[in-house]
N, C-alpha and C positions, 0 to 999 in steps of 0.2 A: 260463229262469231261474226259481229259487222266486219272486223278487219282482217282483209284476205293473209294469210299466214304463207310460207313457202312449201310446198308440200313436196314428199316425197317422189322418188322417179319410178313410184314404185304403182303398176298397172296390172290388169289380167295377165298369169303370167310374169309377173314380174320376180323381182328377188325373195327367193322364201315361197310362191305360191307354185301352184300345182303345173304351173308350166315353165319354170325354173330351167327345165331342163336336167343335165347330168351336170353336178357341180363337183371339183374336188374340193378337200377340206382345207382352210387358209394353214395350220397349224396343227396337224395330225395328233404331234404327241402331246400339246398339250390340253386338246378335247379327249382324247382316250386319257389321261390322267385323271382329269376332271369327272369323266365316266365313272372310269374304276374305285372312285371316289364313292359315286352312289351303288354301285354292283359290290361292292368291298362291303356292303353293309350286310351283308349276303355270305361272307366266306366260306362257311364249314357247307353251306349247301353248295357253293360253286366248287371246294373241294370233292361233296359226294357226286358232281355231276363230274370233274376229272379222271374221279377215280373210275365210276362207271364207263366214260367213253375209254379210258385205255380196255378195261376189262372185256369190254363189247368190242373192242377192234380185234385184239386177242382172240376172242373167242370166233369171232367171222375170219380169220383169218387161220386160226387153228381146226374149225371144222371143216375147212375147204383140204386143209394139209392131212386131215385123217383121212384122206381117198387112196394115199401112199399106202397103208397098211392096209387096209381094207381090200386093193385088190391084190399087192403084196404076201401075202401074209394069209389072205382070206381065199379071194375067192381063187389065186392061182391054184394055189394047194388044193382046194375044195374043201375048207377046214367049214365047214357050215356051226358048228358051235362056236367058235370063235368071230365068225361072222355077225351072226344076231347081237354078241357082247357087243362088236364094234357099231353096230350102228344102232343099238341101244346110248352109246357111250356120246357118239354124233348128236342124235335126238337131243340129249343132256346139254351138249356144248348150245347148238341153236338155239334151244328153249332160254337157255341162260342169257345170252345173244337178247332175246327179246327181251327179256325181262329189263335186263340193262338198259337196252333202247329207250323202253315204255320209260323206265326212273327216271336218267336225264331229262327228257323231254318235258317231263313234267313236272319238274323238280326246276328247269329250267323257265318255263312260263310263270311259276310263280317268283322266281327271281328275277324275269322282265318284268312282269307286273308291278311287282314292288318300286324297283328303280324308278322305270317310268311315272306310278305314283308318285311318287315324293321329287321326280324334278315338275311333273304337273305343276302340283301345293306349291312347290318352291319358286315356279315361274308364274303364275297370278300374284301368290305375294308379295313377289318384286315388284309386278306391275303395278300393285298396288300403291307402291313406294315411288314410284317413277315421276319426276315432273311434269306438269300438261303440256310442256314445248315436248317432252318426247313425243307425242299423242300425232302431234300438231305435225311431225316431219314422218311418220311412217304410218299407213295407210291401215285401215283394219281390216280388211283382209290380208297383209300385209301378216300382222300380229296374230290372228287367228290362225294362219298357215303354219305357228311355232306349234299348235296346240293337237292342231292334226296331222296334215302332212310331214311334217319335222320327227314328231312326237309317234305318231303312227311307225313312220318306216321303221324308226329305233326301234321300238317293241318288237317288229316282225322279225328285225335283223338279230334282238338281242334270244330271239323264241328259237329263231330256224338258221339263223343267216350263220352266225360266229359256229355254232354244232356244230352243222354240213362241212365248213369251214375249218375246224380243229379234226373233224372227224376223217375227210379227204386227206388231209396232210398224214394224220398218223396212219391210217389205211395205206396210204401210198407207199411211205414207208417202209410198213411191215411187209408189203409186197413184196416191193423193189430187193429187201431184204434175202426175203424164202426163196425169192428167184434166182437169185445171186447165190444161196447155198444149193439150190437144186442141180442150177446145169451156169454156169458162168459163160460159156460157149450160147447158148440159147437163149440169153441179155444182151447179145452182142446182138441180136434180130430186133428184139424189144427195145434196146435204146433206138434202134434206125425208126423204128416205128414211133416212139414216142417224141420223137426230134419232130418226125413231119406234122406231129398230129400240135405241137409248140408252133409250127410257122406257120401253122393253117390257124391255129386261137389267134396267134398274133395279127396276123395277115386277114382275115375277115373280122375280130373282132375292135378293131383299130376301124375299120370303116364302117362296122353295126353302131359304133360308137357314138359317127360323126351323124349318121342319119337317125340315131335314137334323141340326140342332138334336139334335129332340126324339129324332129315328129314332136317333142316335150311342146317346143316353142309353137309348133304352129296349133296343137292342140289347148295352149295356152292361149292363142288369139281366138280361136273358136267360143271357146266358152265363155272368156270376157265378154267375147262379141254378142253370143245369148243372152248369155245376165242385161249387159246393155240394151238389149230391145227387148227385153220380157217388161227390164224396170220402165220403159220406154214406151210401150205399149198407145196410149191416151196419144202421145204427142204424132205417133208415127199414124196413127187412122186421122189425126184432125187435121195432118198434112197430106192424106191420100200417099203416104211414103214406101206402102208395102213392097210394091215392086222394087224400090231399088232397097230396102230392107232384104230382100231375098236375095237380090244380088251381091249384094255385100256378103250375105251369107255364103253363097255358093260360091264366090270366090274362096274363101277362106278355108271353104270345105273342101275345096276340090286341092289347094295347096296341103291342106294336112293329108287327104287321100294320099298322094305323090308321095310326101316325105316316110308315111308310114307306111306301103306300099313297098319303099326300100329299104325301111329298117326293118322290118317283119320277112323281107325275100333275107336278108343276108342272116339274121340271127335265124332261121329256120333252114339255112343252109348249113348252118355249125352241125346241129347233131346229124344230120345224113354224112355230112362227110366225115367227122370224128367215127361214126359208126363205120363208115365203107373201109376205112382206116384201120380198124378193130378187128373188122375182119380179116383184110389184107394181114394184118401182124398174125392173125389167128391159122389162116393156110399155111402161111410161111413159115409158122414156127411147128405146126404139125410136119412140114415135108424136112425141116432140116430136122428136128425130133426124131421122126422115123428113122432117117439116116443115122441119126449116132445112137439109136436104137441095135440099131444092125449091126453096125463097126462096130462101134465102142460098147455097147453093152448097155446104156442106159435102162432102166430097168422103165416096167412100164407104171407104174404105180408114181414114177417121178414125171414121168413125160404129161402121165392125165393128171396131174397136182399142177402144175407149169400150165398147163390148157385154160385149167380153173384159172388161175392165176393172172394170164395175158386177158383171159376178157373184167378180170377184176381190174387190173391195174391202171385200164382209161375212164375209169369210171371216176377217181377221186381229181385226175387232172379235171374234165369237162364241169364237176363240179367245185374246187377250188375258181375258175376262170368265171364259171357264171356268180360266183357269190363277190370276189373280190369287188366289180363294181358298186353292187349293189351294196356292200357296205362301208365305200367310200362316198357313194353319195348320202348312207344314214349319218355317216362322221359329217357330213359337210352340215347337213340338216340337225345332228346337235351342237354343232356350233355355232350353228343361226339362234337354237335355242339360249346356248350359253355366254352370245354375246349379250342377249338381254338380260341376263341375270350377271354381268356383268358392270351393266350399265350403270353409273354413281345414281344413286335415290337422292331424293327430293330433298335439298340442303335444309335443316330447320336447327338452327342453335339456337332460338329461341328459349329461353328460362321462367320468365312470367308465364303465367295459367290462371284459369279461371275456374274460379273455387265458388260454393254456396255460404252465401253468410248471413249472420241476423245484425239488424242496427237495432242498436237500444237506444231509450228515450234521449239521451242525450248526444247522438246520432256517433257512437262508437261504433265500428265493425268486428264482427266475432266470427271467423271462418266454423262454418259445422257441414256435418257430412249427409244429416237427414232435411227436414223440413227446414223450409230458407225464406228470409225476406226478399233475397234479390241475388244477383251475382257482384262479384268484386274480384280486381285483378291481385294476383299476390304475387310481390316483386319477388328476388333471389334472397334478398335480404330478409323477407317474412310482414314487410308491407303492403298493407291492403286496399287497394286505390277504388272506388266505386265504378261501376260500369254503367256510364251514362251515354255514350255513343256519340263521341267527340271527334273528328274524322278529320284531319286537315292534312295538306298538300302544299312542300315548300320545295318549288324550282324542280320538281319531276321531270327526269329527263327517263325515254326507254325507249329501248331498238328490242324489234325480236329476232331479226339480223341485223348484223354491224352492219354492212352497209346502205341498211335504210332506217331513218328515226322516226319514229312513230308520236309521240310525244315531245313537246317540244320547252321544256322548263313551265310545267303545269304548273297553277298554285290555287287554290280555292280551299277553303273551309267549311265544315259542315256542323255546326253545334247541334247537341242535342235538341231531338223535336222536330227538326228545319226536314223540310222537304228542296232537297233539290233536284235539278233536273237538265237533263245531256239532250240538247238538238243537233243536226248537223245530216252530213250527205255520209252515205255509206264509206266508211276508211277515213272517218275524221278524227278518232280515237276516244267514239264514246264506252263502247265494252271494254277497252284496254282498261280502261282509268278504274271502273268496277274492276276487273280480274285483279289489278296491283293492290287493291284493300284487302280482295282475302289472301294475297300474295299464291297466286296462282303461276305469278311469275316476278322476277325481280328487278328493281330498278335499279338503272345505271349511275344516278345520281340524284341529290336530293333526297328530300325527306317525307315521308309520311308518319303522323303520330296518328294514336287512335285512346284517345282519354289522357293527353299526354307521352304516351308512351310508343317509342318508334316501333313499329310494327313487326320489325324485323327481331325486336327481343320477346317478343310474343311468340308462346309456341305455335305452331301452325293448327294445328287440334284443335287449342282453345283459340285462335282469335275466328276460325273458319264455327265454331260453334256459336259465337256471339253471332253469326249473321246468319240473316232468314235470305235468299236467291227467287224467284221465279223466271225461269229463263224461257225466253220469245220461243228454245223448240225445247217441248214440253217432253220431259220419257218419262215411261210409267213401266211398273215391273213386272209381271207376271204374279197374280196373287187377288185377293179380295181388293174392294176399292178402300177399305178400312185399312188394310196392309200399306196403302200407295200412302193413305193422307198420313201413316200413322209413321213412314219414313223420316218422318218430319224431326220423330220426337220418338223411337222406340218401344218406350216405357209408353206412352201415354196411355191414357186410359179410354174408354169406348165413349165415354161422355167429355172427354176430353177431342177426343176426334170429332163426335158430332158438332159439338162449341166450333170448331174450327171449319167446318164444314156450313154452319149457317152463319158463321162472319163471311166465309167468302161468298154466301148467296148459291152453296153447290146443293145442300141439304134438300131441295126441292125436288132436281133431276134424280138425285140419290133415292130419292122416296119412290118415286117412281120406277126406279129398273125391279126385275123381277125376282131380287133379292135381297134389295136392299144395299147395305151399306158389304152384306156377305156377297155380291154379285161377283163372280170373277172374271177376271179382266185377263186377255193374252194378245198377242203380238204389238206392244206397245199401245193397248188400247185402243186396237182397229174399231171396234166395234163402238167406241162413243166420236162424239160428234168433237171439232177441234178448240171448239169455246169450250167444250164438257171437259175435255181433257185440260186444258187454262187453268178451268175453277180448280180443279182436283189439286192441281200446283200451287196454287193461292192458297187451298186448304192445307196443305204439305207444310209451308209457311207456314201459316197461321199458328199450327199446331207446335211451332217450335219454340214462337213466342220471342224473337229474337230482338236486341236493341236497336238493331241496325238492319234495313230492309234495304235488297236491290232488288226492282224492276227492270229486265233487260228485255221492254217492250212488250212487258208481259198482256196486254189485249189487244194485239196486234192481230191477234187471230180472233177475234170475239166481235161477234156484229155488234152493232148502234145499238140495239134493245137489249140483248145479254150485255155491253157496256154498262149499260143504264142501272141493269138489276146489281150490277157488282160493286157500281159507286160507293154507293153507302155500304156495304161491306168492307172495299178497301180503305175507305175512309175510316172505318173503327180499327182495322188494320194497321194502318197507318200514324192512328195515333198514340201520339207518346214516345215517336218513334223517329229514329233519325233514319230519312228514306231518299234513297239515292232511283232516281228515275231514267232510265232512257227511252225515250217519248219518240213513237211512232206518229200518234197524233198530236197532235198541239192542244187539243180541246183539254187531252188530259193531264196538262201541266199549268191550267193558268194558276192554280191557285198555287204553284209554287214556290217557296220561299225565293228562293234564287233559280235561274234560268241561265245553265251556259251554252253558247254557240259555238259550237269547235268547228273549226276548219284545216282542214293539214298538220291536224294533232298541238293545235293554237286553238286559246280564246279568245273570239275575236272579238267576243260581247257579252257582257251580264249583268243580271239585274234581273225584276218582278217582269210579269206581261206588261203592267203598263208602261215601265219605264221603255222598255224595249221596243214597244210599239210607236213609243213616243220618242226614240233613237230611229226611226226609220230606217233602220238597215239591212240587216241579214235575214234576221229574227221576222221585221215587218213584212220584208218580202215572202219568207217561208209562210208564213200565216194566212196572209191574203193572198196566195196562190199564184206571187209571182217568181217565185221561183218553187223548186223541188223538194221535198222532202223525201231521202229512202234509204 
């Protein structure tokens, strides 16, 4: 837009993006509510995946306990038939063990998938619903980082993370449990061990923390920093800039080496010492084992259960500690997601619509749903007002922050037919005054009607249909060039796009690509020239056929002789039509009905070219190149 907007503080790195860092969640229990809301749609499979992880911990923990009987029972004796039975019986329990494994896990991905699907749909939808000031304060990569990074971790966390996570806790558990029935004297080694291996998580993962920290952020300056001189590219060779391009780099680089250098030494010191720890508990508990072996009688089949045991039991702490983060920063990340689906949509109480109707010879209106004479607005009450493209402006006042006003008690009128048309210096508030018609945004005070009828009782649907746009930056979709022109309008038909395609004077280059009208078009239409991509948007128009046309500078991008060729294009365009102009050049407004001059969101001047001209003022100056147009 001409008028600079306040933008978001939001940069490479910044909130929501990939260098965010480690956030915690502002409101835990009420984003896991919210969650369980979409996972709840899921029950009876999140029931068969609870019942599976108990059954599968059971059973890892019961085949580890059949080692009691087994050398008990089996091999002391030399019971060799009894033998085979038990580790037949073993075989059975692990197999089972797997099978469990394998269900959850799988039964669990399509439960993430799901979720995740449908807050997808459900977060474009919103977006869809959101006002363009949301757009305007938060950055797009900003937005996009809901859709990957946000929406990614969740899926991972919801696939692997929450398991690992319920799965460690019950495993520890049942451990902690069987050890405690085994030898109660030889938990008294085990707590001392699992106490140091709590102050060492705490104590190194407390400072992996702070430098995984710092590594997000400076990792997050780095790649901004790329994107920035990849997109940068042109500017940086036509300044001979490479060199300090590089050092900007290697600065940056070398600050992320450092920070990840010391979060990558201490989080890779966790499992050596958790492990040297594992061990230390494992000799200790063999040598006081052996002892009450001796004394007391422990039998041996308990002592190698307890062995099993002590190297199981640090395995669900190391894994409870490394997941805990990791799925507070997914909670943080869906409630980045679910603040925007939180966020109030696009206010429209609006009641009037716009319906197809036929006038009969004595110019009555008959609302119908197929073939139409025209449009007409239909009040609440079932009145049917004709849609002639009446446009007026009483005392418009509008801030897009309170404390700056942008508009200053506008007032102009636009009758049907009339061409008018916005001059002035960049941030004079010519694209505002367009965006308040199709109510893009809302004013603070005063009035605008549009065929009578204040704009604000028009549904947004229908009064944004009545109007045809071409906007100074042209986007184009991924799709044939027929799909682009045919956004316009849908339904229309192929001879309907073509009509539209030689009012704007595109139908000639169209002839020419090497497919025609089916040629397809992708990354915004790199591949046509920036007047080509113009006309396509004039034909876009065209095709919609709307009563009320805005130009926002729309040949701004078009040389002098493509100008020329579309004149008389827009000109059949343009007629019949009430057309709202914002004029880069002057040449292409003389014939404008009315001509306003804004200045600091004031008109300071209006009227024809001649009069204006013959007011020597702003207008005269702009014209004859004594002052600036931009």
């Amino acid at each position: 837009m001409a008028e600079a907007r306040r933008r978001g503080p939001h940069g490479p790195g910044g909130h929501g993006g990939p260098g965010g860092g480690f956030q915690k969640p502002k409101d835990t229990r009420k984003t896991i509510g919210t969650l369980m809301g979409y996972i709840g749609r899921s029950k009876w499979l999140l029931l068969l995946v609870a019942v599976c992880l108990v059954l599968n911990t059971v059973c890892s923990i019961g085949g580890s306990y059949m080692l009691r009987p087994l050398i008990d029972d089996c091999i002391v004796p030399g019971d060799y038939p009894r033998l085979a039975r038990t580790l037949v019986f073993m075989a059975c329990i692990y197999i089972c063990a797997a099978l469990l494994s394998y269900t959850y896990s799988r039964v669990m991905v399509h439960v993430a998938q799901k979720a995740t699907h449908s807050i997808r749909r459900d977060l474009f939808a919103k977006m869809q619903d959101l006002p363009l000031s949301y757009f305007d304060t938060h950055t797009h990569g900003e937005l996009m980082s809901r859709y990957t990074n946000d929406i990614d971790t969740l899926t991972e966390i919801l696939q692997n993370g929450m398991i690992s996570l319920v799965s460690g806790v019950l495993t520890f558990a049942g451990v902690v449990a069987m050890m405690l029935y085994l030898s109660p004297i030889l938990f008294l080694v085990t707590v001392f061990s699992l106490g140091l291996m709590l102050v060492v998580i705490m104590t190194v993962g407390k400072r992996s923390r702070r430098y995984f920290m710092a590594q997000q952020k400076d990792l997050g300056e780095v790649n901004g920093y790329i994107e920035e001189m990849i997109e940068g590219q042109k500017v940086i060779k036509v300044f001979n800039h490479e060199a300090k391009a590089k050092a900007g780099f290697q600065e940056r680089n070398v600050r992320y080496r450092r920070s990840a250098t010391n979060a990558q030494s201490f989080a890779g010191a966790m499992m050596p010492a958790m492990g040297n720890i594992s061990h230390i508990n494992y000799a200790l508990t063999c040598c006081v084992g052996a002892l009450l072996s001796i004394a007391f009688g422990l039998d041996l089949g308990s002592l190698v259960v307890y062995l099993q045991y002590t190297r199981q039991v640090s395995q669900p702490i190391s894994q409870v500690s490394q997941q805990v983060n990791n799925i507070l920063a997914a909670i943080a990340g869906t409630e980045r997601v679910f603040e925007v689906m939180e966020t109030p949509p696009e206010v429209d109480e609006g009641r009037t619509t716009l319906v197809h109707v036929n006038r009969a010879a004595n110019g009555t209106l008959t609302e119908t749903a197929g073939r139409s004479d025209g449009w007409a607005w239909k009040k609440p009450d079932g009145e049917l007002v004709p849609l002639r493209g009446d446009v007026r402006f009483q005392d418009v006042v509008f801030r897009y922050v309170p404390e700056k006003t942008i508009l200053h008690g506008i007032s102009l009128y636009a009758k049907p037919g009339q061409k008018i048309a916005f001059v002035g210096s960049t941030g004079a508030g010519k694209t505002t005054i367009t965006n308040l018609i199709n109510r893009f945004y809302e004013i603070e005070s005063g009035l605008i009607t549009y065929d009578g009828i204040d704009v604000r009782d028009i549904r947004k649907e229908s009064l944004r249909r009545s109007l045809g746009i071409v906007l100074q930056d042209t986007h184009l979709f991924t799709g044939t060039i027929a799909d682009n022109i045919r956004y316009g309008k849908l339904d229309a038909t192929d001879e309907e796009v073509r009509a539209a395609a030689k009012l704007a004077n595109a139908d000639t280059f169209i002839s020419h690509l090497p497919d025609g009208y089916d040629t397809w078009i992708t990354g915004d239409g790199g591949s046509l020239s920036q007047g080509e991509r113009q006309l396509l948007a004039i034909a876009r128009a065209a095709v919609a056929d709307p009563p009320v046309l805005i130009l926002d500078e729309a040949t701004s991008s078009i040389d002098t002789r493509t100008e020329r060729l579309i004149e008389k294009g827009m000109d059949g365009l343009m007629a019949d039509r009430t057309v709202f102009v914002i004029a880069h050049r002057l040449s292409t407004v003389r014939n404008a009905k009315a001509i306003m001059v804004l200045e600091q969101g004031e008109i300071i001047e209006r009227g024809d070219h001649d009069d204006l001209i013959t007011q020597n003022g702003k207008y005269y100056q702009l014209y004859t190149g004594q002052a600036e147009l931009s």
